[in-house]
PDB file of N, CA, C and O in Angstrom, chain B, residues numbered from 101:
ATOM      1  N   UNK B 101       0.824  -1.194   0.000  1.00  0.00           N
ATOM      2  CA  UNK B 101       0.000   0.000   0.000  1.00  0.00           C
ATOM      3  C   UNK B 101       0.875   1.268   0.000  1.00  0.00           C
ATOM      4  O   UNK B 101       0.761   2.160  -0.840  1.00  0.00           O
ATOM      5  N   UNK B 102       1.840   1.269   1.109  1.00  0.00           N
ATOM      6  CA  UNK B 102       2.690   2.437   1.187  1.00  0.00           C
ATOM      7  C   UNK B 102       3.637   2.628  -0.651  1.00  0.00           C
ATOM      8  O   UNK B 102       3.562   3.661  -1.316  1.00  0.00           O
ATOM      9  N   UNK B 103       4.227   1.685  -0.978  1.00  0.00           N
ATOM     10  CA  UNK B 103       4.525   1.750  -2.485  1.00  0.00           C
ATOM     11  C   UNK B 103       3.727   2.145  -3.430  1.00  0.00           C
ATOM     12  O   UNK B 103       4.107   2.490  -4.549  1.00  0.00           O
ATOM     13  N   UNK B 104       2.545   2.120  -3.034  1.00  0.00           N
ATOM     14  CA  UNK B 104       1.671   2.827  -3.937  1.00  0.00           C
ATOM     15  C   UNK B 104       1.780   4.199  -4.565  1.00  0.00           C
ATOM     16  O   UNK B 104       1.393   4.689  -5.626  1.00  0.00           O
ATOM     17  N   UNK B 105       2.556   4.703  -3.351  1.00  0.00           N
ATOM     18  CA  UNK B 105       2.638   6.418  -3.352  1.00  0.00           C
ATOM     19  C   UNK B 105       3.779   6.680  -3.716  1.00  0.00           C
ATOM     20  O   UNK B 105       3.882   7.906  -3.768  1.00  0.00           O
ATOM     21  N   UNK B 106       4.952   6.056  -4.077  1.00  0.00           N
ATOM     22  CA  UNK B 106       6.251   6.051  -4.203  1.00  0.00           C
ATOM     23  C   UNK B 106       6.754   6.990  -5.476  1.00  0.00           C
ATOM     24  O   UNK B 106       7.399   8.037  -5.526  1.00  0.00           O
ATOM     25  N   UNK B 107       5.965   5.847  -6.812  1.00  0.00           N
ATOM     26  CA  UNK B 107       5.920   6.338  -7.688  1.00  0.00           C
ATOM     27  C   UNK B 107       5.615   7.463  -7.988  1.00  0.00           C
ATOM     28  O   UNK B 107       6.411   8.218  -8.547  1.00  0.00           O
ATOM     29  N   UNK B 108       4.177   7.858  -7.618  1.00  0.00           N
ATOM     30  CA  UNK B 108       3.692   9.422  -8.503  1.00  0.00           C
ATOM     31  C   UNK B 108       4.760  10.195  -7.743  1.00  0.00           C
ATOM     32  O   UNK B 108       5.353  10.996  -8.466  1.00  0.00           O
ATOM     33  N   UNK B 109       5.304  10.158  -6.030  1.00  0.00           N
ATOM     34  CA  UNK B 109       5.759  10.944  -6.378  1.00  0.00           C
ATOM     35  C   UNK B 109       6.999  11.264  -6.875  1.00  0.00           C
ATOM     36  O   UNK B 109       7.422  12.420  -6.860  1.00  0.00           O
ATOM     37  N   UNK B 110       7.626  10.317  -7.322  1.00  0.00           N
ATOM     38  CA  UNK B 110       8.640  10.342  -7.954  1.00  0.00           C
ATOM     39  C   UNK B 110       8.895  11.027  -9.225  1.00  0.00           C
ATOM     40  O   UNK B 110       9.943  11.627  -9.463  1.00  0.00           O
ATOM     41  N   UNK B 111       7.614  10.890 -10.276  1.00  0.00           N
ATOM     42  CA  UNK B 111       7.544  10.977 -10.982  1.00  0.00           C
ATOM     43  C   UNK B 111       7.134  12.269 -10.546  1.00  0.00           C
ATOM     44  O   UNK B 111       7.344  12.996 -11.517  1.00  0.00           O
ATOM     45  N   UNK B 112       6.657  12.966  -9.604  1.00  0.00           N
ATOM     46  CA  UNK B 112       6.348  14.532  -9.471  1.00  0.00           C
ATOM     47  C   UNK B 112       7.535  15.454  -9.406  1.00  0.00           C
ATOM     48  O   UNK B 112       7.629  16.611  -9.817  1.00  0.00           O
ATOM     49  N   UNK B 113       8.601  14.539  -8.679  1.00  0.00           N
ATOM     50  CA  UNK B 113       9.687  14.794  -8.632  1.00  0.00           C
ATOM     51  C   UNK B 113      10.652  15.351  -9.156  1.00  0.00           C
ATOM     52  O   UNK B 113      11.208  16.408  -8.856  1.00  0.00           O
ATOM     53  N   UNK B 114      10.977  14.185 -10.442  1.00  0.00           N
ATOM     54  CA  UNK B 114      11.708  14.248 -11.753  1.00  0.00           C
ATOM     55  C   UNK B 114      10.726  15.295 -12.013  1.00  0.00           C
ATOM     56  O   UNK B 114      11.037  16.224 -11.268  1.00  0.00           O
ATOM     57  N   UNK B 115      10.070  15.498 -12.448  1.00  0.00           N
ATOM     58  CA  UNK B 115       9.163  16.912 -13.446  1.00  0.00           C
ATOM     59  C   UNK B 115       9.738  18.178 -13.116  1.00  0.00           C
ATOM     60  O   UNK B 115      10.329  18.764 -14.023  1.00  0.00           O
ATOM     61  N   UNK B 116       9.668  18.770 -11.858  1.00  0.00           N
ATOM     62  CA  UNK B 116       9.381  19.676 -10.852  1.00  0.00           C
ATOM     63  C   UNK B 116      11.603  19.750 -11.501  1.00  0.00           C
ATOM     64  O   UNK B 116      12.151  20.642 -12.149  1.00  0.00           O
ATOM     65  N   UNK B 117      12.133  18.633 -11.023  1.00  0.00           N
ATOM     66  CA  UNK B 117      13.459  18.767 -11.416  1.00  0.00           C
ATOM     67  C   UNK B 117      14.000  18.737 -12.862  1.00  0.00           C
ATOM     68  O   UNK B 117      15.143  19.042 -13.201  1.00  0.00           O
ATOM     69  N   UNK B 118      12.998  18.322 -13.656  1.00  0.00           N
ATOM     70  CA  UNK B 118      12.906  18.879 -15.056  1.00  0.00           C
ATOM     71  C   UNK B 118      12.795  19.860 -15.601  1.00  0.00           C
ATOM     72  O   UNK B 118      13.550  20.153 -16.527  1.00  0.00           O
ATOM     73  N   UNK B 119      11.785  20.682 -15.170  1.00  0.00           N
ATOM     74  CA  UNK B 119      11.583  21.804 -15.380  1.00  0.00           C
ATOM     75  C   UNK B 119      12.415  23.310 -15.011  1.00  0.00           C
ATOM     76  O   UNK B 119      12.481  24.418 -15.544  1.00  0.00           O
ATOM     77  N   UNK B 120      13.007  22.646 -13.760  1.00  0.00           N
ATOM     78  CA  UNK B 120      14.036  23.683 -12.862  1.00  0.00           C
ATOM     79  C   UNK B 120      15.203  24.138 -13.922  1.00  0.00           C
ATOM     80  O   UNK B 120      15.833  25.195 -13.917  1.00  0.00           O
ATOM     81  N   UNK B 121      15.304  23.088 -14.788  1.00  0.00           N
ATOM     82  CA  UNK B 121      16.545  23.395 -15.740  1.00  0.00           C
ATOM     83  C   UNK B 121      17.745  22.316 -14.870  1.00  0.00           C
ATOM     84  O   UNK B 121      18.954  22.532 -14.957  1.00  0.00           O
ATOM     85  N   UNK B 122      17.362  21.549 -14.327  1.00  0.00           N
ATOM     86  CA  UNK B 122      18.430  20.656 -13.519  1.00  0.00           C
ATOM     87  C   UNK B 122      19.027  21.534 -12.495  1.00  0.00           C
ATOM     88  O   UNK B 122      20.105  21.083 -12.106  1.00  0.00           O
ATOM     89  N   UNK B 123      18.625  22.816 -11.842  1.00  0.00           N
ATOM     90  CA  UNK B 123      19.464  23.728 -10.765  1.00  0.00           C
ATOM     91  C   UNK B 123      19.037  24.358  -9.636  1.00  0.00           C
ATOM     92  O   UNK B 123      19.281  25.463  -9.150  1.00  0.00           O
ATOM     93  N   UNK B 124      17.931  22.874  -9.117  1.00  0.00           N
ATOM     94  CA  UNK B 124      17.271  22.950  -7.981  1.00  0.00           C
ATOM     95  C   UNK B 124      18.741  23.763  -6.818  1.00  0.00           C
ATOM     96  O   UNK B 124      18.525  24.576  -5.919  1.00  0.00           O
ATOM     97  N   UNK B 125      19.364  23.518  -7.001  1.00  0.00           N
ATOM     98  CA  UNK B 125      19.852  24.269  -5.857  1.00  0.00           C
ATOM     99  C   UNK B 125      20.472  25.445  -5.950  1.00  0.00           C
ATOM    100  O   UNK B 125      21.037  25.815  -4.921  1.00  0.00           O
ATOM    101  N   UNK B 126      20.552  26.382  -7.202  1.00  0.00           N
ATOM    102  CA  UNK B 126      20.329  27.448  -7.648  1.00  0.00           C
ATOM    103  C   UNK B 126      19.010  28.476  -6.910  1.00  0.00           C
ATOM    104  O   UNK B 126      18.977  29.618  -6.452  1.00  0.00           O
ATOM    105  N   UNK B 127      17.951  27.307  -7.101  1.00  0.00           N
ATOM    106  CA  UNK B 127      16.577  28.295  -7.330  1.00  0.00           C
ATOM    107  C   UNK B 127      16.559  27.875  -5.922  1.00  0.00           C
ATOM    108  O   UNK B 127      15.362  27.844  -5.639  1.00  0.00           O
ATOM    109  N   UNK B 128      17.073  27.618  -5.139  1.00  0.00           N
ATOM    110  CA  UNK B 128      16.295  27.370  -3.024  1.00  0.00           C
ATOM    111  C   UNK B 128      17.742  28.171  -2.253  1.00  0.00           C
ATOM    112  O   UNK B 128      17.677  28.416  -1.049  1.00  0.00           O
ATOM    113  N   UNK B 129      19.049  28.551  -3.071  1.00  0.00           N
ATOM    114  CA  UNK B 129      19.873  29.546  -2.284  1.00  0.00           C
ATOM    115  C   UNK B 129      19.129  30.981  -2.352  1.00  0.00           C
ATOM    116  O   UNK B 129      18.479  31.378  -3.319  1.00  0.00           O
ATOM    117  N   UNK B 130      19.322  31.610  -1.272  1.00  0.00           N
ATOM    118  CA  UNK B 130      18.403  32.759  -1.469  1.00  0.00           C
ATOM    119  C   UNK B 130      19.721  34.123  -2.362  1.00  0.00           C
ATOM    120  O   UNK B 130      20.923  34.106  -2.626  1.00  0.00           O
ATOM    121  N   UNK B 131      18.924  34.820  -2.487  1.00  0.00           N
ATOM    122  CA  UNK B 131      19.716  35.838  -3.698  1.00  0.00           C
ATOM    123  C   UNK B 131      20.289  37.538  -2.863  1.00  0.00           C
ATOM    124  O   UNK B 131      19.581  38.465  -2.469  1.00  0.00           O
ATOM    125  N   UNK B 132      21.936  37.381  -2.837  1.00  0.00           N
ATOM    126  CA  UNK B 132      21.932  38.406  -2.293  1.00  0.00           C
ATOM    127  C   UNK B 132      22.499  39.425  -3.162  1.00  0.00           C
ATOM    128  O   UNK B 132      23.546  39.191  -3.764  1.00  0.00           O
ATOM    129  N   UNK B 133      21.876  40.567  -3.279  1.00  0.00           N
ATOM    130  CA  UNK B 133      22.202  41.642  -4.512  1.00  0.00           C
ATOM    131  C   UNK B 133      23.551  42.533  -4.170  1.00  0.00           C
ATOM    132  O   UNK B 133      24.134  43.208  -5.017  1.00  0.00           O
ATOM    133  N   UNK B 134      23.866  42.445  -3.070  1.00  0.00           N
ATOM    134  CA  UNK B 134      25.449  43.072  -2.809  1.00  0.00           C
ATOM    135  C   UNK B 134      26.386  42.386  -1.833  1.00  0.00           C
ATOM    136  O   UNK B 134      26.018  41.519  -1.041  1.00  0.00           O
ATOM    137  N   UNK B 135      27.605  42.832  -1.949  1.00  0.00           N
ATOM    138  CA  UNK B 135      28.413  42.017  -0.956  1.00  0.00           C
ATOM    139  C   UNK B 135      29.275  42.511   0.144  1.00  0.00           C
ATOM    140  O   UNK B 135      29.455  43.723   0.023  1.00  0.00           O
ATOM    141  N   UNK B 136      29.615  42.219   0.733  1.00  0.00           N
ATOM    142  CA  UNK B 136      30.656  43.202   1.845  1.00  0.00           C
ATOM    143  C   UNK B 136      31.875  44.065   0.809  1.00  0.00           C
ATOM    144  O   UNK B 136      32.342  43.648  -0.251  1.00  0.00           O
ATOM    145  N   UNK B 137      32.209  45.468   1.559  1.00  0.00           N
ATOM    146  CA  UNK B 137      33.367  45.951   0.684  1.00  0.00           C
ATOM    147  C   UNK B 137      34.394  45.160   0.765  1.00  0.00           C
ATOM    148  O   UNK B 137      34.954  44.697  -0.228  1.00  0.00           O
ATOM    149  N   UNK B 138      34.916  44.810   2.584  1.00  0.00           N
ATOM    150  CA  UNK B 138      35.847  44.466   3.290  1.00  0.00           C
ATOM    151  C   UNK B 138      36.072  43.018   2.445  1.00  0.00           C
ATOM    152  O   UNK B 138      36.879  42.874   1.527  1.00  0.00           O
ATOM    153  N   UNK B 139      34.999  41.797   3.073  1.00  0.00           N
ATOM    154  CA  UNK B 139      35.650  40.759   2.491  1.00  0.00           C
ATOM    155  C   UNK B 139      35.037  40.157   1.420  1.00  0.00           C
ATOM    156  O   UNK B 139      35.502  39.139   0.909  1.00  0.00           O
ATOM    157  N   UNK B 140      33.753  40.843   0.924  1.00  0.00           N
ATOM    158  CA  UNK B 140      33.522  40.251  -0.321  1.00  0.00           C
ATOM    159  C   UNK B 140      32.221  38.943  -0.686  1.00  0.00           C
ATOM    160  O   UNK B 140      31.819  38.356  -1.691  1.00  0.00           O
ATOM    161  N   UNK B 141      31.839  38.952   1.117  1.00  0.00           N
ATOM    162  CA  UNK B 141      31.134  38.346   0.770  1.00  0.00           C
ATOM    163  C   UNK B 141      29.785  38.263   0.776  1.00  0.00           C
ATOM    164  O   UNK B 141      29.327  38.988   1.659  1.00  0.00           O
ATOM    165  N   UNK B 142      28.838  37.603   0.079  1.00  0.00           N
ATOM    166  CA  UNK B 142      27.500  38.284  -0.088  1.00  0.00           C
ATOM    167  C   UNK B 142      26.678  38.371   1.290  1.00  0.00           C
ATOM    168  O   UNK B 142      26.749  37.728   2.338  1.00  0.00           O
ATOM    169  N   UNK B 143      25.769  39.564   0.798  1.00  0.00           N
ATOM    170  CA  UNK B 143      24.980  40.371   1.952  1.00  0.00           C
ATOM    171  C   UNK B 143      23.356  41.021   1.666  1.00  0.00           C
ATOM    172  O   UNK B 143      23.217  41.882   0.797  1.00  0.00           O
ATOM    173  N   UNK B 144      22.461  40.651   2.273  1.00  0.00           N
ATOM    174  CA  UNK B 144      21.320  40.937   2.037  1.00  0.00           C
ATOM    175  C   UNK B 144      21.230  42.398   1.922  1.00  0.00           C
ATOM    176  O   UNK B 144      22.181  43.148   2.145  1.00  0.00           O
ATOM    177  N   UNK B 145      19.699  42.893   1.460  1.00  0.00           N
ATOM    178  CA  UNK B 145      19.507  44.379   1.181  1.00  0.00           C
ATOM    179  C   UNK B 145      19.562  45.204   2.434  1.00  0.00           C
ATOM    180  O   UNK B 145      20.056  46.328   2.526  1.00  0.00           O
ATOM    181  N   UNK B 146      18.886  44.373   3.566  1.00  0.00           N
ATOM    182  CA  UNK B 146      18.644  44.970   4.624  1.00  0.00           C
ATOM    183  C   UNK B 146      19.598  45.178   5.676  1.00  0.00           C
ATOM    184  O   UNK B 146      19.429  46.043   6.535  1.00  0.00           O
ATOM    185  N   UNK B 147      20.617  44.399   5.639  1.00  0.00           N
ATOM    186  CA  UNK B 147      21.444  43.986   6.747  1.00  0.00           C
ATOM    187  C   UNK B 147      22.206  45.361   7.004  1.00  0.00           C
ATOM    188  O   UNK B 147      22.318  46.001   5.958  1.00  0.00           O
ATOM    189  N   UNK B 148      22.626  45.832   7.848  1.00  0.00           N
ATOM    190  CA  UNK B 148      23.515  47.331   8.189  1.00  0.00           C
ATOM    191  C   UNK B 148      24.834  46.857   8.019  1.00  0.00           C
ATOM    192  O   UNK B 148      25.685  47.461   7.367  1.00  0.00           O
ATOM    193  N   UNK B 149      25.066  45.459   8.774  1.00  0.00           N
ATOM    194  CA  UNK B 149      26.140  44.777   8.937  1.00  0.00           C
ATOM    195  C   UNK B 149      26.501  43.555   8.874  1.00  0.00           C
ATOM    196  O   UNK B 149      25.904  42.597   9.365  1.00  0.00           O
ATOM    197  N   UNK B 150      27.778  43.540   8.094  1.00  0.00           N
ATOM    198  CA  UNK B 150      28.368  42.188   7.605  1.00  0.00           C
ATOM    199  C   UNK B 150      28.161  41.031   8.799  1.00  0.00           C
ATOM    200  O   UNK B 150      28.606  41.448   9.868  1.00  0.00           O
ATOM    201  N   UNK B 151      27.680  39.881   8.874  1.00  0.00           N
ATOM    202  CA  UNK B 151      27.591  38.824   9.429  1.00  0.00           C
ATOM    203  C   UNK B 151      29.041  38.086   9.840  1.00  0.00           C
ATOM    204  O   UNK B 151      29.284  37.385  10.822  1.00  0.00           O
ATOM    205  N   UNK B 152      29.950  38.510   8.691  1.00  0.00           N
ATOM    206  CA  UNK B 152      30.866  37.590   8.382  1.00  0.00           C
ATOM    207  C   UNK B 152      32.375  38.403   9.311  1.00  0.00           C
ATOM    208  O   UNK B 152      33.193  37.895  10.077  1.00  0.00           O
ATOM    209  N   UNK B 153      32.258  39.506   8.918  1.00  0.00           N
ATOM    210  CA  UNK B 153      33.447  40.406   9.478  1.00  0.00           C
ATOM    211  C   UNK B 153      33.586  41.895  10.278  1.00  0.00           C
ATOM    212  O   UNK B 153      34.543  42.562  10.671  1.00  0.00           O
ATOM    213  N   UNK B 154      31.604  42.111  10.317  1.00  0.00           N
ATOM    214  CA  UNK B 154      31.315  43.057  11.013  1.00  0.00           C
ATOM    215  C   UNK B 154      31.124  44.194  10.367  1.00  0.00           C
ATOM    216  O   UNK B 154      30.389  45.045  10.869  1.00  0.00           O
ATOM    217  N   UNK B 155      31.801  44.426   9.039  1.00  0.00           N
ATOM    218  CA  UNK B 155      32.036  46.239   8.386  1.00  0.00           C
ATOM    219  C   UNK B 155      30.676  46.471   8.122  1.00  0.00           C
ATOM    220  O   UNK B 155      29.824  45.664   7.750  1.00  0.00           O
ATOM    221  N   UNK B 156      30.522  48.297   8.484  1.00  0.00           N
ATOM    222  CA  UNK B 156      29.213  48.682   8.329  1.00  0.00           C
ATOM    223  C   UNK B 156      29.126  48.297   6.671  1.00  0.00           C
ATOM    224  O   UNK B 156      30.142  48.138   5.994  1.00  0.00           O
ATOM    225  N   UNK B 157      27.582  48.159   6.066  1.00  0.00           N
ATOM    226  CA  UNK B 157      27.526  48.196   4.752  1.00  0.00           C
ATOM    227  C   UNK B 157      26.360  49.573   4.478  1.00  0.00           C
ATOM    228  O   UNK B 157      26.057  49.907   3.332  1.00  0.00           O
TER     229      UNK B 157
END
């Protein structure tokens, strides 16, 4: 019974990862539009301050 369900969703699966262009893990990192001056590394819109090394942004 439980195998019953295996398939579709497998097959929902593959689709959903078909369609992505194969770069499901592209499209679920979230997107940050700027980066620290200091070290460069990425930083949300909102943040005042780097997570990583502290510099105001």
């Amino acid at each position: 019974m439980f195998l019953m369900w295996i398939v579709p969703l497998l097959l929902i699966g593959f689709a959903v990862y078909a369609i992505s262009g194969n770069k499901l893990v592209t499209v679920l990192k979230p997107v940050a539009d700027r980066t620290c001056p200091q070290c460069n590394q990425a930083a949300q819109n909102n943040w005042k301050n780097c997570p990583h090394c502290g510099q105001a942004l």
